[in-house]
N, C-alpha and C positions, 0 to 999 in steps of 0.2 A: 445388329444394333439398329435400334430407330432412328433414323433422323427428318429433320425437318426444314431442309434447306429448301425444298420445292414450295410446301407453304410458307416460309421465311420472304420465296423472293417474289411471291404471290399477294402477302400485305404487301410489299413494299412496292410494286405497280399499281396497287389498287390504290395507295396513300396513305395506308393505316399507319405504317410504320415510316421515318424519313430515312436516308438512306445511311445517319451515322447507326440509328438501334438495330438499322436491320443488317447492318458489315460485324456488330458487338453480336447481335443475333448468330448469324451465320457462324463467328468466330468459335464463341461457347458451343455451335452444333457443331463442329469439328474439333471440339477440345484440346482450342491451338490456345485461347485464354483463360488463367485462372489468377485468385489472388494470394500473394505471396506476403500479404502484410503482415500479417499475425508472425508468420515464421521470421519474417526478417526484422519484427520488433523482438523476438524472443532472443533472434543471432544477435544483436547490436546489444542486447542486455547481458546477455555472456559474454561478451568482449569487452564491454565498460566492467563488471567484476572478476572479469582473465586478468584487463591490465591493472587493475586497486588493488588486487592477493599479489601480483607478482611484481607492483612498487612496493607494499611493506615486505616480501622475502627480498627483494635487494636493499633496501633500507638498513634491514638487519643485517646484511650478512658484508655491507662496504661501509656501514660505519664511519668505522675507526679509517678507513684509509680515503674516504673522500673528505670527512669533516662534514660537523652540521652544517655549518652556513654555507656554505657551495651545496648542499645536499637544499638547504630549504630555498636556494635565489632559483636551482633548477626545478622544484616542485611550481615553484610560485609562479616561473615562465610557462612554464605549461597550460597551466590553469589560464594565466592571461592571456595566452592563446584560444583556449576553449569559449574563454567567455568573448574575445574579441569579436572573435568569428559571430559567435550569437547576436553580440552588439552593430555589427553593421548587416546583417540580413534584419534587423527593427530598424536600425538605420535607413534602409534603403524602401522599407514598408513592405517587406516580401515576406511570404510565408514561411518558417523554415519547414524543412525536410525533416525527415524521422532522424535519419542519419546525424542530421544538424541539432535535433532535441537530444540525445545520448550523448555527442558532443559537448552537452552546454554540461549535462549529468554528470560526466567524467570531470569537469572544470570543478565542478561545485565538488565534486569526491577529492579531487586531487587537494583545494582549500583544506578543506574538513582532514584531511593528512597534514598536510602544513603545518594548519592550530595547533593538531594535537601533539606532533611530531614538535612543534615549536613550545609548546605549554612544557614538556615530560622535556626538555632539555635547557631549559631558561626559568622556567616558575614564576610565571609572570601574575599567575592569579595564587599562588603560596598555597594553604592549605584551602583554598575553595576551585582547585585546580578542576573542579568536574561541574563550571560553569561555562568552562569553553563553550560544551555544548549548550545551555543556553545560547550561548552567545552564536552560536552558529547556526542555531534555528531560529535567530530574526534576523542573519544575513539570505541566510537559504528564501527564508519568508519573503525576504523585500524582493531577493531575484526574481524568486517567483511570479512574483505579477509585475516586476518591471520590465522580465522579458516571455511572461504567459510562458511558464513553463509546470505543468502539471508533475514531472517528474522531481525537478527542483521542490517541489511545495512538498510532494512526498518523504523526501529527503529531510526536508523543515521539521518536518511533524515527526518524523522520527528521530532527529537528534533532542525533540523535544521530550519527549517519551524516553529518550534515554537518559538525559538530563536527571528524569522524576528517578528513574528508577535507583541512581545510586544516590543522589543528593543527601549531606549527611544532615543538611539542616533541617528536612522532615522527618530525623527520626524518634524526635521529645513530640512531634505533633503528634506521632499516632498513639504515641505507650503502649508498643505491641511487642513481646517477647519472641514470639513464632514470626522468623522474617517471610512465611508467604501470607498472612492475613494481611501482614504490615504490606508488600508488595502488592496486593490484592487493593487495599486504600488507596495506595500511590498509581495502580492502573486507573481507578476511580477519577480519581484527582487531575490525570492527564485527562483522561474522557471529557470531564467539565473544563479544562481549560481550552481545549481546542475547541469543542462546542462556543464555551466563549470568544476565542479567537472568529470565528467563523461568524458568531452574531456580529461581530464589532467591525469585523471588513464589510459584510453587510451594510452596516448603518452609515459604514464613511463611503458607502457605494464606491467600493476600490474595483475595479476591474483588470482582470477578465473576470466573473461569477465561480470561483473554485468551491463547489457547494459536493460534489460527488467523494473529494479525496476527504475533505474534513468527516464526513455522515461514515466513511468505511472506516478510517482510523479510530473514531472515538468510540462506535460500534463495536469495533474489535477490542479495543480497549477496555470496554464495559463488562464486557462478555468472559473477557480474563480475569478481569476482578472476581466476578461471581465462581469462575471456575475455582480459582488459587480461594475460594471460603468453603467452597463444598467438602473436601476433607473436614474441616473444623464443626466439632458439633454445638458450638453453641452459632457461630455466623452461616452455618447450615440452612437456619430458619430466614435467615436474607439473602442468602444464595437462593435458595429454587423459586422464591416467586420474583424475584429478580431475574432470571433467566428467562421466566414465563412471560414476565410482562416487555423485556427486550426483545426474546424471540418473537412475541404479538406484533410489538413494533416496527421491526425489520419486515415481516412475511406482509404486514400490511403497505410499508415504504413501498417494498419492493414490488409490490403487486401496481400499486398507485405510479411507479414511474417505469416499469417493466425492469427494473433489475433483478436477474435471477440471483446472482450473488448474494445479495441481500437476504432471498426469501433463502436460500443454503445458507447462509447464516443464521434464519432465526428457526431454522428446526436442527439443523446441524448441532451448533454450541450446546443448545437445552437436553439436546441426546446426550451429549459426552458427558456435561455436568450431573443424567441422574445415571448413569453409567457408576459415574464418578461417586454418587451416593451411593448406590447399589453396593460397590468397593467395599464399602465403609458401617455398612448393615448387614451384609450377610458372611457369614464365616463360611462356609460351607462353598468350596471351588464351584462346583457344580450348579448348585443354586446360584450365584452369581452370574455364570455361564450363560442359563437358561434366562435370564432375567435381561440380559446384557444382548441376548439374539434377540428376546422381543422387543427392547427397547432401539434398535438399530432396525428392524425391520417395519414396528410402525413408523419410524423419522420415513425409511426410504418411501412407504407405502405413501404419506401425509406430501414428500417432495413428488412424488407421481401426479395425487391428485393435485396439487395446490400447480402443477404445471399444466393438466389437462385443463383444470377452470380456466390459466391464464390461454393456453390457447381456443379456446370455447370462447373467450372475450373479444380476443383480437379479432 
């Protein structure tokens, strides 16, 4: 194996290098450092949804022999633990830790049990009981930026989105029979409110700038809508140039701020949705098949080049 620690300690006499890049230097050419973040944000995210699956099986399964209200003052101390902790690392003006953001995520989850756990045992909102979650994606929302937490806001946006999805008062807005076109509007529907959301903290210049989590959720959002019409042959014909002109939007986003996710988003979805017509046009297994390998290998071919240009740019 090559290494390079003789010209490593060669700039660093010369002055090229000072003597912290060239110890980081030397360190990486003996592959004594590398970085474990990625991995230990994925471990900290499996152990905030280990412990939320394995507080509702004990929820279920003690019940009856601890009682709600001793079951919700122990849910709620938790939580005010999680968020404490959060509140005096702002307090103190320090950065928190990764550790310390999954921490604040677990607080915000353990609430979001509370609610719901507290709604389905009390009836405190009677038959509009599936406003909690509103109600919990403009507590999530405020945590969000009063303790800059990118996860929290995630969380926001998805009780909010889940809010849409059963809510019975949108269902005379749409007068749709088939509940996936109906579901298809209501993705729609969230797509434009968070965009909204997102203009509006904008405008009252709220800080921190959360402009990346908003653009992925209403995108994905979008993008579901048009998929859940592509079965349908008459919302067919708004489905695929919807997908066209989304997928254009993303691969250009995405090119424009270097996010690859993005541009996998805007050839990715457009693949599956004419997959998805494909389905729904051709009887014949076979010809679907064949239709269905060229459509997945021009997407791969189109995410090839649209990655070479982007590195040919940089």
């Amino acid at each position: 194996m090559i290494k390079f620690a003789t010209e490593i300690e060669e700039l660093r006499v010369a002055g090229v290098l000072d003597d912290g890049t060239a110890q980081h230097a030397l360190a990486l050419d003996r592959g004594s450092v590398f970085s474990v973040h990625e991995e230990l944000r994925g471990a900290l995210y499996a152990a905030v949804a280990i412990i939320s699956i394995g507080l509702g099986i004990y929820i279920k399964r003690n019940l009856d022999r601890i009682g709600p209200l001793t079951l919700l003052a122990a849910i709620a101390t938790a939580a005010a633990v999680c968020y404490a902790t959060a509140w005096r690392t702002r307090r103190r003006g320090a950065a928190r830790s990764v550790g310390g953001d999954y921490l604040l995520l677990l607080g915000a989850l353990l609430l979001s049990t509370w609610l719901g756990y507290a709604e389905s045992q009390f009836h405190w909102l009677g038959s509009h009981w599936a406003r909690h979650l509103l109600l919990l994606a403009l507590v999530h929302g405020g945590t969000a930026y009063w303790l800059d937490s990118r996860l929290v806001l995630a969380l926001a946006l998805t009780s909010l989105a889940a809010w849409l999805g059963i809510e019975p008062g949108f269902d005379n807005l749409f007068m749709l029979g088939n509940p996936a076109p109906q579901l298809g509007w209501r993705a729609l529907l969230g797509a434009g409110l968070i965009l909204g959301w997102r203009a509006g903290v904008h405008w009252l210049r709220w800080r921190p700038d959360f402009r990346e989590p908003y653009d992925h959720f209403a995108l994905n959002l979008a993008f579901g809508a048009a998929l859940l019409w592509c079965p349908d042959q008459r919302l067919r014909l708004v489905a695929v140039p919807l997908l066209l002109a989304l997928g254009a939007t993303a691969v250009a986003h995405g090119q424009r701020t270097g996010s690859e996710l993005m541009v996998v988003y805007g050839v990715v979805y457009p693949a599956i949705g004419f997959a998805i017509v494909a389905g729904r046009l051709l009887a014949d297994p076979l010809q679907f098949a064949c239709v269905v390998l060229v459509i997945m290998a021009g997407a791969a071919s189109l995410l090839w080049r649209l990655r070479s240009t982007r590195g040919a740019q940089a």
